[in-house]
N, C-alpha and C positions, 0 to 999 in steps of 0.2 A: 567487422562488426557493423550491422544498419540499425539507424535510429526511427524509430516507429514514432508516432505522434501521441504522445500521453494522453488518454480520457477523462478528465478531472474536473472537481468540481469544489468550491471554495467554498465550506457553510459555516454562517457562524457571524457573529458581530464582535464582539468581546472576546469571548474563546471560538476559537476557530478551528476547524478539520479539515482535511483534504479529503475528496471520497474520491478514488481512483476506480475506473472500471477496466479490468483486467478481462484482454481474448484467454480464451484455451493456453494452457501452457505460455502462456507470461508470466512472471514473476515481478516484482516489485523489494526491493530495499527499504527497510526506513531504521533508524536512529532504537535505541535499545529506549522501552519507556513511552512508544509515541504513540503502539495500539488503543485506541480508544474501544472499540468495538471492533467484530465482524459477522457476517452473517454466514448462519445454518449452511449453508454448502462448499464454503470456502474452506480447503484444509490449509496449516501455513506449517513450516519447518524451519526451526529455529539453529542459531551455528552462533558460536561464541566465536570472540579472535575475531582474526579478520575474516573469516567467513570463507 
C-alpha cells in the first residue's frame, strides 16, 4: 500500500472542518456523523460495519 500526501485544509475558529481535496479516484474515510457538507460533483458511497 503507498501513502500519498493528504490535500487539506483547516477552517474554522470555534467549530472547525477539515476540507480535503480529493485526485480522481481517491476516496477519503471519515467517522459516521462528520459530513458537514459537499459539493454538486462529488458522488460518496456509504457502508455500514466495518466497511
Amino acid at each position: 500500500m503507498r501513502c500519498y500526501k493528504v490535500d487539506y485544509k483547516i477552517i474554522g475558529h470555534d467549530i472547525q472542518i477539515v476540507e480535503i481535496a480529493l485526485d480522481p479516484d481517491e476516496a477519503v474515510n471519515a467517522e459516521a456523523g462528520t459530513m458537514t457538507y459537499l459539493e454538486q460533483d462529488i458522488c460518496f458511497e456509504t457502508k455500514f460495519g466495518d466497511g
